[in-house]
C-alpha positions in Angstrom: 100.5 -99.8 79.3 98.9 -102.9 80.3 95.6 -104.4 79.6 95.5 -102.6 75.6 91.9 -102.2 74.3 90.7 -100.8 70.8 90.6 -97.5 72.3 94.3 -97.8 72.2 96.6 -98.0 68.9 94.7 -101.1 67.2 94.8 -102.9 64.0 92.0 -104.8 61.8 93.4 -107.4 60.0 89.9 -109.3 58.4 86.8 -110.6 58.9 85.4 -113.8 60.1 87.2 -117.0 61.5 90.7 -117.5 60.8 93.9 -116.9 61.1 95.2 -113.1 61.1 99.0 -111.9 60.7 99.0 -108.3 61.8 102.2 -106.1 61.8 103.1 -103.4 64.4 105.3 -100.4 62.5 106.5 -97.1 64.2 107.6 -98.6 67.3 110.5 -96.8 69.1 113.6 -98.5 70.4 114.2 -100.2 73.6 110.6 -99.3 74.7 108.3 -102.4 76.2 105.1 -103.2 74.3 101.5 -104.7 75.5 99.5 -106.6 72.8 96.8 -108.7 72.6 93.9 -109.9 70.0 90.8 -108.8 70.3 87.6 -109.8 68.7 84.5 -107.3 68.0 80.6 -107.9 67.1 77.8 -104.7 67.2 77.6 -106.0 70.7 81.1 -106.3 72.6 84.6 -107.2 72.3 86.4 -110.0 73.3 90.4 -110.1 74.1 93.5 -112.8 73.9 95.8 -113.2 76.4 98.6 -110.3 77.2 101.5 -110.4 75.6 104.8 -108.0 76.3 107.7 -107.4 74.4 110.7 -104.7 74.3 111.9 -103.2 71.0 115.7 -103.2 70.7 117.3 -101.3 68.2 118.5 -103.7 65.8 117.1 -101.9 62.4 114.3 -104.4 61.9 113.2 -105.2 58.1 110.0 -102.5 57.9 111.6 -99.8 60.1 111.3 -96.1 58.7 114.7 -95.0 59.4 117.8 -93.7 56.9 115.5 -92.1 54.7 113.6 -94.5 53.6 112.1 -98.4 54.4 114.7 -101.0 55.7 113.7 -104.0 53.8 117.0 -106.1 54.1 119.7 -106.5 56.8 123.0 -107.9 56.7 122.7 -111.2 58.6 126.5 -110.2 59.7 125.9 -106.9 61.0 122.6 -106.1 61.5 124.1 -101.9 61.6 124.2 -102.6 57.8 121.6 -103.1 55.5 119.7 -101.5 52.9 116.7 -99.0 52.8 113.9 -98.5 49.8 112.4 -94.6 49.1 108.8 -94.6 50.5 107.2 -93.2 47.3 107.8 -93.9 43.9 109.6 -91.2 42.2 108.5 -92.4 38.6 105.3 -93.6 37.5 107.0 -94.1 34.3 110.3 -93.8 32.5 112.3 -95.3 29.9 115.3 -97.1 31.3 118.0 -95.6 29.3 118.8 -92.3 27.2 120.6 -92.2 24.6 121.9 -96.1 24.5 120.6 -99.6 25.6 124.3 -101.0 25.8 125.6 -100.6 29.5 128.8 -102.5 29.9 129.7 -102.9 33.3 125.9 -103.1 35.0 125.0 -107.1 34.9 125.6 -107.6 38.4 122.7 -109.3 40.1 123.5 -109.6 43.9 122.6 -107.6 46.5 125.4 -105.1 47.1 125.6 -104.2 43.4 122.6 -101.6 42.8 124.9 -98.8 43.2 127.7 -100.4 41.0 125.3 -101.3 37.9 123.9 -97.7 38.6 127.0 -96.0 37.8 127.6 -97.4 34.8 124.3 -97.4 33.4 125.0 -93.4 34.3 128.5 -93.8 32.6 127.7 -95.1 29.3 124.7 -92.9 28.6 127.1 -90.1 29.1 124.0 -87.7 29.3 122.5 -85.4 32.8 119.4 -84.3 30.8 117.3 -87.2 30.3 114.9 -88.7 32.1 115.5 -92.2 32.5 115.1 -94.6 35.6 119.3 -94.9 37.0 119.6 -90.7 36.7 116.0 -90.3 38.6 117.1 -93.0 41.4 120.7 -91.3 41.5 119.2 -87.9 41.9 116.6 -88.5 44.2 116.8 -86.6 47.8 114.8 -88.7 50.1 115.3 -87.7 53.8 117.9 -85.7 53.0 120.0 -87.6 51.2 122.6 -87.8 48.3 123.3 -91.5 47.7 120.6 -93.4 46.2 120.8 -95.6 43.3 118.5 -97.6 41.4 118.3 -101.3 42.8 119.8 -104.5 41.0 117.5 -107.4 40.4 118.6 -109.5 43.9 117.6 -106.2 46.2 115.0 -105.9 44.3 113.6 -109.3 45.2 113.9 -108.5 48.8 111.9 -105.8 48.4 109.3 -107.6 46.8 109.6 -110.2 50.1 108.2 -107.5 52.8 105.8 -105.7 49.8 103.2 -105.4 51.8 105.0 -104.3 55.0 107.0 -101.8 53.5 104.1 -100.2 51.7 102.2 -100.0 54.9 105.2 -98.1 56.8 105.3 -96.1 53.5 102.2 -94.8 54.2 102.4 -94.3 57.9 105.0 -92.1 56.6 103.9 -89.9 53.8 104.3 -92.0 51.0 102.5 -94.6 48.7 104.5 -97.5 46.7 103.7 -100.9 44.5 101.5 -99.7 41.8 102.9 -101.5 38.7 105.9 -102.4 37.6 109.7 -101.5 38.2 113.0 -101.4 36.9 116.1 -102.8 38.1 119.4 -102.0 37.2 120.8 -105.4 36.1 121.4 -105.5 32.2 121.0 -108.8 30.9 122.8 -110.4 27.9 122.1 -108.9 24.1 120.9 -105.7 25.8 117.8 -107.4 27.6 116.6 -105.9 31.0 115.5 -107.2 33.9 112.0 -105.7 35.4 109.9 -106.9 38.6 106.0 -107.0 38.1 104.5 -106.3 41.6 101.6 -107.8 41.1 103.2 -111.3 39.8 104.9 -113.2 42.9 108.7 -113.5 42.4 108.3 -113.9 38.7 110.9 -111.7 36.3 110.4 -110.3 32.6 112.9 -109.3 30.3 112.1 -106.9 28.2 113.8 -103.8 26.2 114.5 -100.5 27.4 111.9 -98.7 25.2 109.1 -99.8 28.0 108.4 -97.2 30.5 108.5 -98.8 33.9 108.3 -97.6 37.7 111.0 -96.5 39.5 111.5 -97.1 43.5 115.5 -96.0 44.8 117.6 -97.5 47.5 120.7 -96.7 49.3 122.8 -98.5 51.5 122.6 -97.9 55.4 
């Protein structure tokens, strides 16, 4: 409703004088919005101008919906996209079983999680072990069946809205970006490519003996 104060639905976003970037998750489609910044001392509050705003439904990047966190769109179709689990379903895992040859899974763009996945899955001809594309391809988030571990390019996106998808995560149950994770994109000579969370947009290779984090995806 109009004129929003911090008895409504509020955020805190620092301390101080600055510059604040504060992000509104859970909203509902098509529905129309009041917002304005506010400022607070022990002794009263001060507030910014009104804004307003409708939601549409377009899937926006930090949406809970399909499962999971929407952290990329198709610039094409914005009905298409893909979604990241809102927990992480490993804290730590090797990234193969039986072999650290996987022919058929060195496809870095976004669109090739699932492909890489199945052939990590296919040349370690094994359902017993516990290794990071089997967990991703069995996980069950929100019901479903087609998850997959992501390749090194969807992982990047991910990394882009970190902070938002975490915090949407949480409204929802779930807690992610505590480490490091694996991707499925096999490099060269059996190296691996792995995405440090804590490290902005910077990529190590190392070999499949390290136990790394593991957050799944699934197309939407």
């Amino acid at each position: 409703s109009p004129n929003p104060t911090i008895n409504d639905n509020k955020t805190e976003n620092g301390d101080g004088i600055g510059e604040y970037t504060s992000y509104l998750t859970g909203l509902s489609s098509t529905t129309q919005y009041y917002v304005r910044a506010y400022s607070t001392n022990l002794h009263f509050t001060t507030y910014g101008e009104e804004k307003t705003f409708t939601s549409t439904d377009i899937n926006p990047i930090g949406q809970y919906k399909y499962g999971g966190v929407i952290f990329w769109v198709d610039p094409n179709d914005n009905n298409h996209g893909l979604v990241c689990s809102i927990e992480d379903v490993s804290g730590g895992v090797n990234f193969f079983a039986n072999t650290p040859a996987c022919p058929g899974a060195s496809f870095v763009a976004i669109g090739t999680g699932r492909t890489n996945t199945d052939a990590i899955i296919a040349s370690q001809n094994s359902t017993n072990e516990n290794y990071a594309a089997l967990i991703s391809r069995n996980y069950q988030g929100g019901g479903y069946d087609d998850w997959f571990l992501p390749s090194r390019d969807e992982f990047v996106e991910i990394f882009k809205s970190a902070e938002l998808i975490h915090l949407t995560g949480q409204d929802n149950g779930g807690d992610l970006f505590r480490g490091t994770y694996w991707t499925s994109t096999v490099r060269a000579s059996n190296g691996l490519w792995n995405y440090s969370t804590s490290i902005n947009e910077n990529y190590f290779v190392i070999e499949g003996g390290a136990q790394d984090s593991v957050t799944p995806n699934r197309y939407k």
